[in-house]
C-alpha positions in Angstrom: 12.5 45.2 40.3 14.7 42.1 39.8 15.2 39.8 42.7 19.3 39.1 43.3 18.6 36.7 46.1 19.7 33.1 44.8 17.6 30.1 46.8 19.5 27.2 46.5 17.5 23.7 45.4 16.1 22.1 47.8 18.7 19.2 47.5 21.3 21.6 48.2 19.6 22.5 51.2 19.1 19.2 52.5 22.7 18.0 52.1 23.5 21.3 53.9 21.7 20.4 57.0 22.9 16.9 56.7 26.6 18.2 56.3 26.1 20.4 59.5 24.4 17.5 61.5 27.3 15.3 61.2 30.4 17.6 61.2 28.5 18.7 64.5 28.5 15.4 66.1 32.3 14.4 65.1 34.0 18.2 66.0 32.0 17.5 69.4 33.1 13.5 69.4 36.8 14.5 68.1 37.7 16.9 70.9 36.3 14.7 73.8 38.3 12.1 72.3 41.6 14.3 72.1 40.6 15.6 75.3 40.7 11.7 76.8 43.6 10.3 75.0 45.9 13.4 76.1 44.7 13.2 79.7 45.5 9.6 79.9 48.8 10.0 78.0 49.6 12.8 80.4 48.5 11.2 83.5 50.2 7.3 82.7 52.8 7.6 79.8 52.2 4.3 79.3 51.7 2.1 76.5 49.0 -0.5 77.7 46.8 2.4 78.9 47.3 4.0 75.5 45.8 0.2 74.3 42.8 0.6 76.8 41.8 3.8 76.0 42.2 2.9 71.8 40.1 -0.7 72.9 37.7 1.7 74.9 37.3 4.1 71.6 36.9 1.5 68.9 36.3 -1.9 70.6 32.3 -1.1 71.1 32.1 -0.2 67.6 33.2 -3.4 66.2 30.2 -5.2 69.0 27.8 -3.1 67.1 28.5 -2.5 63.8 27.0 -5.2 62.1 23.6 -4.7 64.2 23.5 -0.8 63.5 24.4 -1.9 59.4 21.4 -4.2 59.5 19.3 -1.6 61.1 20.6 1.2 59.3 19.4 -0.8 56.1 16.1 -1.4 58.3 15.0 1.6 59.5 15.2 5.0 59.0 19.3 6.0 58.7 17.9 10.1 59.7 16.5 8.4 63.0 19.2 5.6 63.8 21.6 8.6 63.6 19.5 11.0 66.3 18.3 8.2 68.5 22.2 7.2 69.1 23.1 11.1 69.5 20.7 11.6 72.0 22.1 8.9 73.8 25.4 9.9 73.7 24.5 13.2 74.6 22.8 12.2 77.4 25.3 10.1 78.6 27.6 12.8 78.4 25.5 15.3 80.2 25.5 12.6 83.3 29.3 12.1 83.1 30.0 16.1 83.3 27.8 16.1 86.5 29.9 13.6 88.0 32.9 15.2 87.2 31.5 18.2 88.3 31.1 16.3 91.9 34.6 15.3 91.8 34.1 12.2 90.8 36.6 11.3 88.5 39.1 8.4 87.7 40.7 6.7 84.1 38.4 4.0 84.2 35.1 6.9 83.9 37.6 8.1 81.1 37.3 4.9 79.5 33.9 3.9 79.7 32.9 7.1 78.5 35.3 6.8 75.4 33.3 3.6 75.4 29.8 4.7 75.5 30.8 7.3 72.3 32.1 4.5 70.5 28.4 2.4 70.4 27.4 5.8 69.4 29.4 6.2 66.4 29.1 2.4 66.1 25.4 3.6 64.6 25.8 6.7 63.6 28.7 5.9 60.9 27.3 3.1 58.6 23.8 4.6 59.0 25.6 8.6 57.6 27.9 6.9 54.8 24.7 5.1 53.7 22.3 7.9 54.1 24.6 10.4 52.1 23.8 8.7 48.6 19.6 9.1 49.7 20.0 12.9 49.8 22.7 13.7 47.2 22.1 13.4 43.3 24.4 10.7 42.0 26.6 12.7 39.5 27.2 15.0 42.8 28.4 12.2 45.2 32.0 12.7 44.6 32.0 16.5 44.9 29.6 15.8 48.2 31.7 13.1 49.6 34.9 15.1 49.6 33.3 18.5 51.1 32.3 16.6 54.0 35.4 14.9 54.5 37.1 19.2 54.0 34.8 20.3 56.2 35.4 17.5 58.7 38.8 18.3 58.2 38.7 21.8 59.0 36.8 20.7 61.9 39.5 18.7 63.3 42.1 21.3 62.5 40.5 23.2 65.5 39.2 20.3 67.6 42.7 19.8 69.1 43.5 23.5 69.3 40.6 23.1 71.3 41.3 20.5 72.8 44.8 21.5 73.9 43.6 25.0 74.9 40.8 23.9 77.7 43.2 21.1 79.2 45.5 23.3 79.7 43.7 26.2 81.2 40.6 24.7 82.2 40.5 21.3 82.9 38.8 18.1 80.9 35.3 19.2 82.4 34.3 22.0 80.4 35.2 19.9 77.1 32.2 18.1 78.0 30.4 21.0 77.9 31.4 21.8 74.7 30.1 17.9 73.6 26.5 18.8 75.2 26.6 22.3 72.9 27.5 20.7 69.4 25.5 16.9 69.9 22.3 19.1 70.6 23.0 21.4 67.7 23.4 18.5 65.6 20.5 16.8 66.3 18.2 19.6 65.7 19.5 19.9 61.9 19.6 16.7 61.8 15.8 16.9 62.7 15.8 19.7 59.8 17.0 16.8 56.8 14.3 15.6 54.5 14.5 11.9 53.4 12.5 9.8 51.2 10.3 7.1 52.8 10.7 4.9 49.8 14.1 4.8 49.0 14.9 2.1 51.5 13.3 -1.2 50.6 15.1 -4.1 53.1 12.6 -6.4 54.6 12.2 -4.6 58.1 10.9 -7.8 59.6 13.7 -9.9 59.1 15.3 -10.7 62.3 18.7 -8.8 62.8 20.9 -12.3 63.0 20.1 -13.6 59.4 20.4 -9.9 58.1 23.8 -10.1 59.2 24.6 -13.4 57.8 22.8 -11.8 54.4 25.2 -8.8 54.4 28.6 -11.0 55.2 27.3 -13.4 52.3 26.8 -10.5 50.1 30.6 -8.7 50.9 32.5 -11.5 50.9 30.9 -13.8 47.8 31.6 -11.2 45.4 35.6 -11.9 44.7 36.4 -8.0 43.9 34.5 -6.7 47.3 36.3 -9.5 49.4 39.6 -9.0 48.0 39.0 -5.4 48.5 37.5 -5.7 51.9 40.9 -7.8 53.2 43.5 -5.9 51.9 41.8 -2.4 53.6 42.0 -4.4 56.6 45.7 -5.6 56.4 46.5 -1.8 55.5 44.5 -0.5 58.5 46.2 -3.0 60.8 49.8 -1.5 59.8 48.4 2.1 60.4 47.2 1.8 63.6 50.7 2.3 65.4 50.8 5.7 63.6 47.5 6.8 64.6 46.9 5.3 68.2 51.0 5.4 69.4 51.8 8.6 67.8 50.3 10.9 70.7 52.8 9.1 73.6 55.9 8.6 70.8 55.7 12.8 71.1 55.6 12.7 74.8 58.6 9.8 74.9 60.6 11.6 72.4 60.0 15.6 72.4 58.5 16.2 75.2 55.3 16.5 77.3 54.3 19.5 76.7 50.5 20.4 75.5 51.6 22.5 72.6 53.4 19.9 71.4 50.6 17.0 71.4 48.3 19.6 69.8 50.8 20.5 66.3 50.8 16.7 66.3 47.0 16.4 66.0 47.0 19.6 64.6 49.7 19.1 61.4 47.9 15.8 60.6 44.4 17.5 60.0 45.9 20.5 57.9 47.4 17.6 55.6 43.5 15.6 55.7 42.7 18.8 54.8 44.8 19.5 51.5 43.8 15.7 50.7 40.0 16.6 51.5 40.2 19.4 48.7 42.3 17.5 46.0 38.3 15.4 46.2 36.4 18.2 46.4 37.8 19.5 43.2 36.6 16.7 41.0 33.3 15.6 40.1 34.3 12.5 39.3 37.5 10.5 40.3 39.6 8.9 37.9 40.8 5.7 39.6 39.8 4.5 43.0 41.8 1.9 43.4 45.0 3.7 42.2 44.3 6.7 44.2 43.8 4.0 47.6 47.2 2.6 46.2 48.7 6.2 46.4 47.3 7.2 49.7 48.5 3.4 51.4 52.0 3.8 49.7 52.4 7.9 50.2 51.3 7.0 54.3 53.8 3.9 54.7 56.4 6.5 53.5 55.9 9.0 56.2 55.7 6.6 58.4 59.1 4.9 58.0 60.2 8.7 58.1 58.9 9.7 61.2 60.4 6.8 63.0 63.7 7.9 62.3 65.6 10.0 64.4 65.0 13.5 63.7 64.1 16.9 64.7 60.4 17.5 65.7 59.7 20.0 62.6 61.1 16.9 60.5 58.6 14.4 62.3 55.5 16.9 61.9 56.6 17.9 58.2 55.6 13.8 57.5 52.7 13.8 60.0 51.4 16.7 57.8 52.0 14.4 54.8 50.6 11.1 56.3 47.2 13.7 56.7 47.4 14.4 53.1 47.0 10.6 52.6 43.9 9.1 54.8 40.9 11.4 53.3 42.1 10.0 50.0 41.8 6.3 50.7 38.7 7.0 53.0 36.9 9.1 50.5 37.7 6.8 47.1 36.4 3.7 49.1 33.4 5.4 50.5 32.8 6.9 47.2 33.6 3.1 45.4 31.0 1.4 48.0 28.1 4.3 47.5 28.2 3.7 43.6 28.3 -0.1 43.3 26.2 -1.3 46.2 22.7 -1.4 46.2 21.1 0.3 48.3 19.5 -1.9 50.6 22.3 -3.8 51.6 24.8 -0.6 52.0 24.2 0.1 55.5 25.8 -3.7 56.1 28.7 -3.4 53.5 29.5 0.5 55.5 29.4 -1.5 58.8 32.1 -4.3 57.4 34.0 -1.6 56.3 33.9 0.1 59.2 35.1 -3.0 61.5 37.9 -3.7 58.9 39.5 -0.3 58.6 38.8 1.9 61.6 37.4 -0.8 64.2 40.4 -3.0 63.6 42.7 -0.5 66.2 41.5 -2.5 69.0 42.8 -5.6 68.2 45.9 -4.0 66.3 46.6 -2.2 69.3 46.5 -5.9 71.9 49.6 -6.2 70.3 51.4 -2.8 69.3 50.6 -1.3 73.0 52.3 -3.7 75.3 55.1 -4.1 72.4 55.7 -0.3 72.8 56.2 -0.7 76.3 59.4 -3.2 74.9 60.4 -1.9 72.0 61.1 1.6 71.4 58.1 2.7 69.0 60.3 4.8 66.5 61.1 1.1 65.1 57.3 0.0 65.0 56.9 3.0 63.1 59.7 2.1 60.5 58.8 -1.2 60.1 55.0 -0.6 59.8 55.8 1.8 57.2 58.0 -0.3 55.0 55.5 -2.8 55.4 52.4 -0.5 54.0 54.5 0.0 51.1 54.7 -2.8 50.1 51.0 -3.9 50.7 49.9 -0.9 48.8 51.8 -2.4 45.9 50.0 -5.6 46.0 47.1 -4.0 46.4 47.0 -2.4 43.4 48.0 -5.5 41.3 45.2 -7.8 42.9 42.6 -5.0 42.7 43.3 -3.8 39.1 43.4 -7.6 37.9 39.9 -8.1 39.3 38.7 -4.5 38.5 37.3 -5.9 35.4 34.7 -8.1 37.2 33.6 -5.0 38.9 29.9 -5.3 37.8 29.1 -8.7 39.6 28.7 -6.4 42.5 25.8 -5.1 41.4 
């Protein structure tokens, strides 16, 4: 009798349960966060608290990231990465009892968006860096871009979600929803095999130096600084479009739910078309070109959406700006993963992480109180002309030094 069943290796399996584990933890994250940001919105319709709650989201992430990268090329990445979940989780589990005692105000809001962002602080550098220990190398593009689809499906239904239990049942039970996922996650997270001898950094070296050792690193090596700077100046001209797009709905549609939630919910169906154009390839042609494409293709929607227009118009270019971000995430994860050694990649994930995604806070200092001036359809515009033109001189600086690519090594 001939056995049909098909066991997949055990690497497969392994990535599985690591795939699980963090899509867990970020559909969880992602609609608390929506859940926050849409109350406040709601609640204020105002521009400087839209700045507090993006400083309360990202600001602890930037404290912490260079500790957790030094740590996460420390210690075990599978334990950084549970330890912090269980604190979040636990956290969380204390905040829904309060609200479930009426205690509730914007600043419990904020300092929980606060307490998930030291959490991610870890978790992020220690997951980008752990991927490459459980995934054979000729896989890591094919690996890289089904997490980023399936965290992109993920967030197509964290602000249906989202949207859905605001409305009809009140921010409490999304927290419930939080405690459900972060436990699940941390159990298959539990589940994930990893190698006790693939990390090699000196574990008693005092967190300080190892942070001076991983700036030194990053920003000695001319192609990983230049690199490294430019992501930053891009990030800084798209965080009006991610942090002011939620309240430039409200200012100029309408406040309606349903209408927050096709924002959110356009932009993920576009991450996720741009999540499968990666997963498709086993190998991606040109980084830095394909970076160039996504910063160019996003300050092109942006400009669009600030001008005036019907809101199909607007979420037609929201859907496109989607396409865009899992294309320059993915290809610089992916570039990182394959020319960084090992040992210091926690540290390079964690300066990566500050300049792209942890740079909102700062960004946002300025953009929130200037929205509360200037109508935002013209940051918009001008953000977006600006991005164009930075992805063009991104791609002539990068390609010139693309030849020195091996001194990171």
């Amino acid at each position: 009798m001939i056995n049909l069943t098909v066991i997949p290796p055990a690497w497969q399996r392994n990535v599985g349960y690591f795939l699980a584990a963090q899509n867990f933890f970020l559909f969880g994250s992602s609609s608390v966060y929506f859940a926050i940001l849409w109350y406040i919105a709601l609640q204020t319709s105002s521009g400087t608290w839209m700045m507090l709650a993006t400083m309360a989201t990202t600001l602890p992430q930037i404290l912490i990231s260079l500790w957790a990268g030094v740590w996460a090329d420390q210690y075990s990445r599978k334990k950084l990465i549970i330890l912090s979940s269980s604190f979040v989780t636990a956290f969380t589990f204390g905040t829904a009892l309060l609200y479930f005692f009426e205690v509730r105000s914007l600043w419990l809001l904020l300092l929980i968006a606060a307490i998930r962002s030291l959490g991610s602080g870890v978790q992020t550098p220690a997951g980008n860096a752990l991927l490459p220990e459980v995934t054979p190398q000729i896989e890591l593009t094919r690996i890289n871009g089904l997490n980023q689809f399936i965290s992109s499906a993920l967030l197509l239904i964290s602000p249906i979600l989202s949207g859905l239990i605001l409305g009809k049942l009140g921010i409490i039970f999304i927290f419930v929803v939080d405690l459900f996922t972060a436990i699940t996650g941390i159990i298959l997270m539990l589940l994930v095999h990893v190698s006790p001898t693939t990390q090699k950094a000196d574990r008693h070296s005092a967190v300080l130096p190892g942070i001076w050792t991983g700036l030194k690193y990053t920003f000695s090596h001319q192609y990983l600084r230049n690199f490294m700077l430019f992501t930053m100046g891009a990030f800084i001209l798209i965080a009006p479009s991610s942090q002011l797009s939620t309240l430039f709905v409200k200012r100029t549609f309408g406040s309606g739910v349903w209408r927050l939630t096709l924002n959110e919910l356009l932009w993920t169906m576009g991450a996720l078309l741009g999540s499968l154009y990666i997963t498709t390839h086993k190998k991606l042609p040109n980084k830095i070109r394909l970076i160039t494409v996504g910063f160019i293709g996003s300050g092109i929607s942006f400009a669009v959406m600030g001008l005036p227009e019907p809101f199909w118009v607007y979420l037609l270019f929201m859907f496109t700006s989607g396409i865009c971000m899992p294309i320059i995430q993915v290809s610089a994860n992916i570039l990182i993963q394959e020319n960084v050694p090992t040992n210091k990649m926690g540290r390079v994930f964690s300066i990566l992480q500050i300049l792209s995604t942890g740079i909102y806070p700062i960004a946002m200092l300025f953009y929130g109180p200037l929205s509360d001036q200037v109508a935002i359809k013209y940051i918009l515009i001008a953000t977006g002309l600006l991005l164009i033109l930075f992805g063009v001189l991104f791609n002539q600086r990068l390609s010139a030094l693309a030849d020195k690519r091996n001194e990171l090594h």
